[in-house]
RODO-161095 format. One record per atom (N, C-alpha, C, CB): x, y, z; residue number from 1; chain. Coordinates in steps of 0.05 Angstrom, whole numbers. Glycine has a CB too. Layout:
<rs>
+--------+--------+--------+-----+-------+
:      x :      y :      z :  nr : kette :
+--------+--------+--------+-----+-------+
:      X :      Y :      Z : NUM :     A :
...
+--------+--------+--------+-----+-------+
</rs>
This chain:
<rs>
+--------+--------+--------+-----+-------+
:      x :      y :      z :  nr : kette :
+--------+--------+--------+-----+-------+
:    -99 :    -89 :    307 :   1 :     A :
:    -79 :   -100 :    289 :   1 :     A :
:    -60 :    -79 :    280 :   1 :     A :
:    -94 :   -113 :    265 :   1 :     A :
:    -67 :    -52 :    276 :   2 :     A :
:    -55 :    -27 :    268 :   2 :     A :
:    -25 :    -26 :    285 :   2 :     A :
:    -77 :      1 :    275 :   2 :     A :
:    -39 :    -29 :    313 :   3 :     A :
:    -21 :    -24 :    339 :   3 :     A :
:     -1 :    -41 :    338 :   3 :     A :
:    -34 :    -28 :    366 :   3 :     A :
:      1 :    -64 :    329 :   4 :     A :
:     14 :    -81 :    327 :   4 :     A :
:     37 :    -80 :    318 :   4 :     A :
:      4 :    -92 :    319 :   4 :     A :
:     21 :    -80 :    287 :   5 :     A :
:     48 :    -73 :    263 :   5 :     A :
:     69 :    -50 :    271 :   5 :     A :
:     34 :    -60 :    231 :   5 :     A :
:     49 :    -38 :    280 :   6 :     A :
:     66 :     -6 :    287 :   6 :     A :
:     91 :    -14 :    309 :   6 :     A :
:     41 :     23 :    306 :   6 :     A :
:     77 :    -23 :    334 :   7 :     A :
:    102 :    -34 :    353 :   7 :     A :
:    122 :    -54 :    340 :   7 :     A :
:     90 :    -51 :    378 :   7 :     A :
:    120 :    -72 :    323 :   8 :     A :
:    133 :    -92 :    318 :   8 :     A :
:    155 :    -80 :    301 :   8 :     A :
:    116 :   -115 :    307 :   8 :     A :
:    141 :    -57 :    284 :   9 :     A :
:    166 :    -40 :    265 :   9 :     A :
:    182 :    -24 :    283 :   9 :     A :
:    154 :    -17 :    242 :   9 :     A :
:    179 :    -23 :    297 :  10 :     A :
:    201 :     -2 :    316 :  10 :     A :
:    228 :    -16 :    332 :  10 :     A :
:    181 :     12 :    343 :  10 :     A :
:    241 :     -3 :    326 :  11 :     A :
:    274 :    -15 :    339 :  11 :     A :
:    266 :     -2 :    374 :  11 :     A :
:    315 :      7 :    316 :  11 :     A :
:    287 :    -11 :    399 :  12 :     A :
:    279 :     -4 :    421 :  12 :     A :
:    295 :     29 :    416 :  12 :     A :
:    288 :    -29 :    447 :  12 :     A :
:    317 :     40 :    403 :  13 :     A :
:    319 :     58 :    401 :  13 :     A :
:    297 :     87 :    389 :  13 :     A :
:    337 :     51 :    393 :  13 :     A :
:    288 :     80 :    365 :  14 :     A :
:    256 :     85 :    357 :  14 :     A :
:    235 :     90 :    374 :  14 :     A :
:    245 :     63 :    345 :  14 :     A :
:    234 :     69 :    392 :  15 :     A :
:    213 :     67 :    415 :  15 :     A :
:    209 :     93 :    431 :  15 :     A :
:    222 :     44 :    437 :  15 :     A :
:    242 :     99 :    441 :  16 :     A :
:    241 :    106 :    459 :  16 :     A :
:    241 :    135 :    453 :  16 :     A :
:    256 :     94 :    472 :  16 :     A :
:    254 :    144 :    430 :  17 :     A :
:    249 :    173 :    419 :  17 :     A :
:    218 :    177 :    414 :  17 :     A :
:    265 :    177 :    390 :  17 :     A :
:    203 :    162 :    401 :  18 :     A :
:    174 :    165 :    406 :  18 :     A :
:    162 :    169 :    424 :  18 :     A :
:    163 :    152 :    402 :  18 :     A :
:    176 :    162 :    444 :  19 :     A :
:    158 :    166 :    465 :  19 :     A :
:    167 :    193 :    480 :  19 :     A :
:    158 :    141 :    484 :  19 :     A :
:    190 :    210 :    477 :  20 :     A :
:    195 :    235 :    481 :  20 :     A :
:    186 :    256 :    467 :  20 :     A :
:    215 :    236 :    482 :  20 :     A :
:    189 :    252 :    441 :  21 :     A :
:    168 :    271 :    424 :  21 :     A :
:    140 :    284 :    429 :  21 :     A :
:    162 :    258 :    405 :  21 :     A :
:    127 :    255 :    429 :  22 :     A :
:     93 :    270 :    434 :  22 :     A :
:     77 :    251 :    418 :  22 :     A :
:     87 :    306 :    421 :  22 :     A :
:     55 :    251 :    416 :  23 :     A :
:     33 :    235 :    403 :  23 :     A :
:     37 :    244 :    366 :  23 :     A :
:     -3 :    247 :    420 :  23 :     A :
:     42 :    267 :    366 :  24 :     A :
:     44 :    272 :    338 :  24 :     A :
:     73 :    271 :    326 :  24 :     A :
:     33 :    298 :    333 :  24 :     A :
:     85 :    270 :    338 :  25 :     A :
:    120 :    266 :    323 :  25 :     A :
:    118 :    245 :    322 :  25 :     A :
:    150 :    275 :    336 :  25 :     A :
:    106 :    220 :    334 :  26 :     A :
:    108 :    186 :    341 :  26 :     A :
:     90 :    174 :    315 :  26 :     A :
:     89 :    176 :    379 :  26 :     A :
:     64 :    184 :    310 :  27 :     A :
:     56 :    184 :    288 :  27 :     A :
:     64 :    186 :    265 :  27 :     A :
:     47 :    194 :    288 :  27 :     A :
:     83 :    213 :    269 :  28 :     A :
:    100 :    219 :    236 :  28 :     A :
:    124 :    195 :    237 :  28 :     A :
:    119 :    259 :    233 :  28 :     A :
:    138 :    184 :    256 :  29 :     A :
:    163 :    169 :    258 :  29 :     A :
:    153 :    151 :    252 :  29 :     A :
:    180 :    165 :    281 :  29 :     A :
:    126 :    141 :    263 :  30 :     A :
:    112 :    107 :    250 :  30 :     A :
:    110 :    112 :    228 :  30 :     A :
:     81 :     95 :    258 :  30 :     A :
:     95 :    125 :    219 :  31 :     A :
:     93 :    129 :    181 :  31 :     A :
:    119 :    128 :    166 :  31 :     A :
:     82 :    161 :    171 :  31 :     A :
:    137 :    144 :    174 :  32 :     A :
:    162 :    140 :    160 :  32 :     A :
:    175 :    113 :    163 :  32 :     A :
:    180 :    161 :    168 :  32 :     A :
:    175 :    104 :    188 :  33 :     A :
:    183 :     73 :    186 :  33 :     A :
:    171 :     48 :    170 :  33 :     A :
:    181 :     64 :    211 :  33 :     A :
:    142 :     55 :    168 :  34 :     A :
:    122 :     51 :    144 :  34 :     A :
:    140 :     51 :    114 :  34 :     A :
:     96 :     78 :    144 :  34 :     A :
:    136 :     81 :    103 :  35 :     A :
:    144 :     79 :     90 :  35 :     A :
:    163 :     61 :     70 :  35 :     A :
:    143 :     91 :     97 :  35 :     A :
:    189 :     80 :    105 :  36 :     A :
:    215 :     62 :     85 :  36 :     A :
:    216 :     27 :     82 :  36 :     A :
:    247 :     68 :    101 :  36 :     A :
:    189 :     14 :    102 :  37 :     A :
:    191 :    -15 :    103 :  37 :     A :
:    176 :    -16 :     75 :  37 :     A :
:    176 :    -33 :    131 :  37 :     A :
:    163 :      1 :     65 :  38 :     A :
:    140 :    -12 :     50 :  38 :     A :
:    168 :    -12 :     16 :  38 :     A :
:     98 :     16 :     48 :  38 :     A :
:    181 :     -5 :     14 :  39 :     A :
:    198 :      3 :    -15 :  39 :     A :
:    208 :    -20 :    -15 :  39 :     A :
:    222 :     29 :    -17 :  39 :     A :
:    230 :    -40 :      0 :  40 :     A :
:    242 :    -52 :     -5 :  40 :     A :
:    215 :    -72 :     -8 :  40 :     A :
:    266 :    -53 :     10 :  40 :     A :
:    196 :    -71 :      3 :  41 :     A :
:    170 :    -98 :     -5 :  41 :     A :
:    164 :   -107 :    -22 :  41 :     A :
:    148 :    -96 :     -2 :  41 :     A :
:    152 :    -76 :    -34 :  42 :     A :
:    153 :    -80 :    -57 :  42 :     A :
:    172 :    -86 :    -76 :  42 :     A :
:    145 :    -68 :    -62 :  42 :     A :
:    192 :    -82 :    -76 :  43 :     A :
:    209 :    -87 :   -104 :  43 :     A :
:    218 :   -125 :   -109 :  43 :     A :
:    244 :    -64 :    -99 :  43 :     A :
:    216 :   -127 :    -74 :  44 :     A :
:    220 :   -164 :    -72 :  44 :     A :
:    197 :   -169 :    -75 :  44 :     A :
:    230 :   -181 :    -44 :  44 :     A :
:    175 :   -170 :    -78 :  45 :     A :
:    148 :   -178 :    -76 :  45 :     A :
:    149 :   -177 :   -113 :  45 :     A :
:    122 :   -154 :    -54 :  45 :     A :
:    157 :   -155 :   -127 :  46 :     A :
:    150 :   -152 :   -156 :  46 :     A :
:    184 :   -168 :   -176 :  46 :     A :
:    144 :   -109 :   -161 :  46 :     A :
:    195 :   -175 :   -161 :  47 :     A :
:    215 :   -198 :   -164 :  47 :     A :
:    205 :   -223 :   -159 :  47 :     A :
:    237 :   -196 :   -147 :  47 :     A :
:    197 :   -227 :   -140 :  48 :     A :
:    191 :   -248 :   -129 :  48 :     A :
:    156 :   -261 :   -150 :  48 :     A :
:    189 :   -238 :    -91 :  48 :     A :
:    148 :   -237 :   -160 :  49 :     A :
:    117 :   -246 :   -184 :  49 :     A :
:    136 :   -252 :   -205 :  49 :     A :
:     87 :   -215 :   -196 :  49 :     A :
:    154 :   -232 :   -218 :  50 :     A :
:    159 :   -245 :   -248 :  50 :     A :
:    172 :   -279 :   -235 :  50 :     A :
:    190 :   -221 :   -274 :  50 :     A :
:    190 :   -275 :   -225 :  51 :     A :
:    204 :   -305 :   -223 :  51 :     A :
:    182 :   -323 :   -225 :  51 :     A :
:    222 :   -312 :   -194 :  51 :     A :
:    161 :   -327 :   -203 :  52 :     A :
:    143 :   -343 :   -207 :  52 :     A :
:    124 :   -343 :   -235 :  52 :     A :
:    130 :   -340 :   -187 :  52 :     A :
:    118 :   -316 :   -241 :  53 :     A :
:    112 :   -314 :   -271 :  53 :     A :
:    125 :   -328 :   -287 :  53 :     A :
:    115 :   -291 :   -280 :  53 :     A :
:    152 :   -328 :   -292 :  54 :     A :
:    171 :   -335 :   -319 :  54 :     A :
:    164 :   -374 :   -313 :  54 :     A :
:    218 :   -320 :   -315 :  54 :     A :
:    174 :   -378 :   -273 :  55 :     A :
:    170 :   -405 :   -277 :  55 :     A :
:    148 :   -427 :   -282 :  55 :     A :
:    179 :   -411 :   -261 :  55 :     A :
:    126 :   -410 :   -284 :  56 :     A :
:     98 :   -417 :   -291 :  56 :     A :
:     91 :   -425 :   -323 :  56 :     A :
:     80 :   -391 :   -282 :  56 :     A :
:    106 :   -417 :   -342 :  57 :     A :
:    106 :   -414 :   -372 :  57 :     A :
:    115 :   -433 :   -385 :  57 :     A :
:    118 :   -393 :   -380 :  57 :     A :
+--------+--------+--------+-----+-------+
</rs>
């Protein structure tokens, strides 16, 4: 399932630099693509609770 997410986050440009790097630069580029997916998630995900919060009341 790991493998997955990881391929599915990658643009074909992404891809393909990963795969010139090495096993460990491809690692660090997944994580950072991680990352920067995980920020905007959260902030719509914690928008997306109050709204339903406020409309629940």
């Amino acid at each position: 399932m790991n493998n997955l997410i990881t391929i599915l986050l990658q643009c074909s440009i992404c891809t393909k630099t990963a795969t010139q790097l090495g096993e460990d630069a491809a690692r660090g580029l997944n994580g950072g693509i991680l990352y920067l997916a995980a920020a905007p998630l959260i902030i719509v995900g914690y928008i997306g609770y109050r709204w339903w919060k406020n409309n629940n009341e």
